[in-house]
C-alpha positions as CSV (number, residue, x, y, z in Angstrom):
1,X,-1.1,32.3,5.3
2,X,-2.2,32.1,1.8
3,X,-3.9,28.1,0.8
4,X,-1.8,28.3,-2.2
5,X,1.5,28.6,-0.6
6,X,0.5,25.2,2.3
7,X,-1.4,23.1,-1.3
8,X,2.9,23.9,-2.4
9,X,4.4,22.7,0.8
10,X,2.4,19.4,1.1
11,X,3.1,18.9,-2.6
12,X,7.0,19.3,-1.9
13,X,6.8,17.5,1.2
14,X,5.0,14.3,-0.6
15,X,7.4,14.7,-3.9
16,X,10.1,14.6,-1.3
17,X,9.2,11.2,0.2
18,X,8.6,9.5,-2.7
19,X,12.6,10.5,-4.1
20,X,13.9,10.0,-1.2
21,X,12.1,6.8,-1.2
22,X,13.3,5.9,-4.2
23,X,16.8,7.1,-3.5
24,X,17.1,5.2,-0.3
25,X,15.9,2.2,-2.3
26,X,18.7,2.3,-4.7
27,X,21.0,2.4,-2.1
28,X,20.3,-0.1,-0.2
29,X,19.9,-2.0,-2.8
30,X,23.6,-1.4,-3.9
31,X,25.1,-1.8,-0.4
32,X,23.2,-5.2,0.4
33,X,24.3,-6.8,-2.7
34,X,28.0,-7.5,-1.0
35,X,26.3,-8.7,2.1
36,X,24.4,-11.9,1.2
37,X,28.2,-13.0,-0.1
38,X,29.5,-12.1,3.5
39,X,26.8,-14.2,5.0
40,X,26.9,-17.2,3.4
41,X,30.6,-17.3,3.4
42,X,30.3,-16.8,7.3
43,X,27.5,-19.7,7.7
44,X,29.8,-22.2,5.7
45,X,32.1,-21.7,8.9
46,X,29.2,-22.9,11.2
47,X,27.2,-25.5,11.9
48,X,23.2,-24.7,12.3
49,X,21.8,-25.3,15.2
50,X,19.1,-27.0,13.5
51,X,21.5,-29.6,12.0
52,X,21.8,-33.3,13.1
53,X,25.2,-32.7,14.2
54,X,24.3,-30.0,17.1
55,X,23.2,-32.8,19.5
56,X,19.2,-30.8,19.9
57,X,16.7,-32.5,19.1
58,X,14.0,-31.8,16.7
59,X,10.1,-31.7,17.9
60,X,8.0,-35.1,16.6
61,X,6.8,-35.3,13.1
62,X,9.5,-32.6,12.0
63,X,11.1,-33.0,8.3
64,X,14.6,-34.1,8.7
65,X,16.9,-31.2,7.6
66,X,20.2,-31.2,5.2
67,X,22.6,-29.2,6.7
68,X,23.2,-27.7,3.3
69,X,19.7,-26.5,1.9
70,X,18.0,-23.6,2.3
71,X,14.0,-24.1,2.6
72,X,12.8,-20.8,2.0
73,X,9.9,-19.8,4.9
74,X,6.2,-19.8,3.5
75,X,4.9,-16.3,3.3
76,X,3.4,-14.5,6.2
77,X,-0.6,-14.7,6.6
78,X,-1.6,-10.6,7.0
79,X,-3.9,-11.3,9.6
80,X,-3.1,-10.8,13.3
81,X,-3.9,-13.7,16.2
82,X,-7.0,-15.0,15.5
83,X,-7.5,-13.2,12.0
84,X,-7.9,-15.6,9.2
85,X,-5.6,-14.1,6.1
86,X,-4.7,-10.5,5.2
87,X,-7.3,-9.2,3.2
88,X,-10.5,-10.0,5.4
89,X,-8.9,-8.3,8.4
90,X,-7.5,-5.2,6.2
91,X,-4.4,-6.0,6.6
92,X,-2.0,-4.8,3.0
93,X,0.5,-7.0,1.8
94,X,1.6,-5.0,-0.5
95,X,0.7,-1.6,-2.9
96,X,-2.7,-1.6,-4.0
97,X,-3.4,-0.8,-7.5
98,X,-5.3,2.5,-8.0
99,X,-7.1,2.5,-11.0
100,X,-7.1,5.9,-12.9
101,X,-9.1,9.2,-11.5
102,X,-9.2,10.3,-14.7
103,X,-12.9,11.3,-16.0
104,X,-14.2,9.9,-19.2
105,X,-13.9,11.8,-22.3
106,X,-17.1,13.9,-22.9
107,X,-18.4,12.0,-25.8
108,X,-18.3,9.0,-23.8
109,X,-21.8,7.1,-23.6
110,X,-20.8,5.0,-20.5
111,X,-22.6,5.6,-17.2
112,X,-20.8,7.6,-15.1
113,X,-20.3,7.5,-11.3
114,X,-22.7,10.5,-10.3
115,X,-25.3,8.8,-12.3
116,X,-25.1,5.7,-10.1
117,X,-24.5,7.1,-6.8
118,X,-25.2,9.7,-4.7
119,X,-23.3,12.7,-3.5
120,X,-20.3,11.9,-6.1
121,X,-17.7,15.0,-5.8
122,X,-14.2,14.7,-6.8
123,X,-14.8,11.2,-8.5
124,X,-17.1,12.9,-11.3
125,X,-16.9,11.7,-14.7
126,X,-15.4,8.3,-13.7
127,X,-16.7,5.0,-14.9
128,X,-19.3,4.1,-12.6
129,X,-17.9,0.6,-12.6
130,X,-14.4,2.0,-11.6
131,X,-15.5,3.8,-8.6
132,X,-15.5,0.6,-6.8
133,X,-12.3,-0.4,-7.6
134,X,-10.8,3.2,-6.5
135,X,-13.0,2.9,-3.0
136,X,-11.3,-0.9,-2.4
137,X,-7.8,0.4,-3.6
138,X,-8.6,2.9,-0.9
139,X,-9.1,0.7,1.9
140,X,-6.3,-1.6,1.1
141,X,-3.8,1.2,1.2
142,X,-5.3,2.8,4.6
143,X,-5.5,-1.2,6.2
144,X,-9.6,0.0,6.9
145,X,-12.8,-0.7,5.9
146,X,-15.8,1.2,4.3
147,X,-17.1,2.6,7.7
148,X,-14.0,4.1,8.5
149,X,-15.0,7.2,5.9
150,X,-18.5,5.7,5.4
151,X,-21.7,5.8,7.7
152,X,-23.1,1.9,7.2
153,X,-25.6,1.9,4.6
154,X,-25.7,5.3,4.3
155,X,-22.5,5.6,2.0
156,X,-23.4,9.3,0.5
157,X,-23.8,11.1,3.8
158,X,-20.4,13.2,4.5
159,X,-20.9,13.1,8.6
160,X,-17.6,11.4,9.1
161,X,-14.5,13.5,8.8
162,X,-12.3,10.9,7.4
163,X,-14.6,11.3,4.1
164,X,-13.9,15.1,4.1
165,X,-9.9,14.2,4.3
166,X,-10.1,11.3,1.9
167,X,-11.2,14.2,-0.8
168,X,-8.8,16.2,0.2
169,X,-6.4,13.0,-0.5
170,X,-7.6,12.5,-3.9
171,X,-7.0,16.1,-4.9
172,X,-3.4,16.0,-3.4
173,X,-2.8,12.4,-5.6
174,X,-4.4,14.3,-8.7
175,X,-2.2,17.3,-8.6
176,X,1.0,15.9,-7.6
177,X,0.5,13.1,-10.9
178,X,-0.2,16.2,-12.7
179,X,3.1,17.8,-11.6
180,X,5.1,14.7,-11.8
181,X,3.8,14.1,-15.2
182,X,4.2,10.3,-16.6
183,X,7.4,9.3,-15.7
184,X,6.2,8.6,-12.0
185,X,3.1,8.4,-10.4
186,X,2.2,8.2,-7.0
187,X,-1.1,6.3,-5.2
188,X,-2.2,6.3,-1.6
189,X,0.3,3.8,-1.2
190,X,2.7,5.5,-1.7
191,X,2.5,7.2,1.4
192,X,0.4,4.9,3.7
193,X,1.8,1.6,3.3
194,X,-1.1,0.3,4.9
195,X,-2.0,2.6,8.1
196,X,-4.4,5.4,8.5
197,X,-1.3,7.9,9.4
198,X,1.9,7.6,7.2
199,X,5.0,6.7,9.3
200,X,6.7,10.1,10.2
């Protein structure tokens, strides 16, 4: 089977999540709008349970509650039991920014990635203070850390496959930008949401 034909079908195939993405986004969107109005008209009907008129009562030391406010819930720590917050524990709470893989211009005096570190491949040309930034923007979108494509100290050695697939990653984000042109662009993200494999 010719390598042109299966770069084409993972190129559809990743263009095709992200519109149907997007697609299924828009709709949802549009059919959950009526439903927040069905809701609250159907919780004016009843009375909480967490209201002073239901008879239960509330643990020591809790707040009173108004039956008719809303206290919106605090947001979610990423970390799992014992885990102190999301980030430390590679946990994503959300898309991670990836900076451009664009390389500098050629008449560009500023010190490039290869000149900094060792075995640079597909990340030539970039700003050697970017590459950082692209490697972190990595792991937040995969949930991992550095050893998961990195040996431990020993960051230019390419004895782990995961580094070998992360290249292959990087091209496949390249060519599909190039395709989709400005209008969208996609990241690791895009696809990942977090884990090593995309959900199927």
């Amino acid at each position: 089977m010719n390598r042109e034909y299966v770069s084409y079908g993972i190129i559809g195939i990743v263009v095709g999540l992200v519109l149907g993405f997007i697609v299924a986004n828009q709709v949802s969107t549009g059919t959950s709008a009526a439903a927040p109005q069905t809701a609250a008209n159907s919780e004016s009907k009843q009375t909480s349970v967490n209201s002073s008129n239901s008879g239960q009562a509330l643990p020591p030391n809790h707040p009173p509650i108004d039956s008719g406010q809303t206290i919106p819930a605090p947001p979610l720590s990423g970390g799992s039991a014992g885990e102190p917050g999301g980030e430390a524990s590679g946990q994503s709470s959300g898309p991670a920014e990836l900076p451009s893989l664009d390389p500098l211009p050629a008449g560009s005096k500023e010190e490039r990635a290869e000149q900094k570190y060792k075995n640079i491949q597909l990340l030539r040309g970039i700003p050697a203070d970017r590459l950082m930034k692209v490697m972190f923007a990595f792991k937040t979108s995969l949930g991992v850390d550095c050893t998961y494509c990195h040996i431990k100290d020993q960051f230019e050695k390419d004895d782990k496959a995961q580094k070998q697939t992360a290249r292959k990653m990087i091209q496949l984000v390249r060519d599909t930008n190039t395709k989709l042109g400005t209008a969208t662009r996609v990241t690791c993200f895009t696809c990942h949401r977090g884990q090593t494999r995309p959900a199927s």
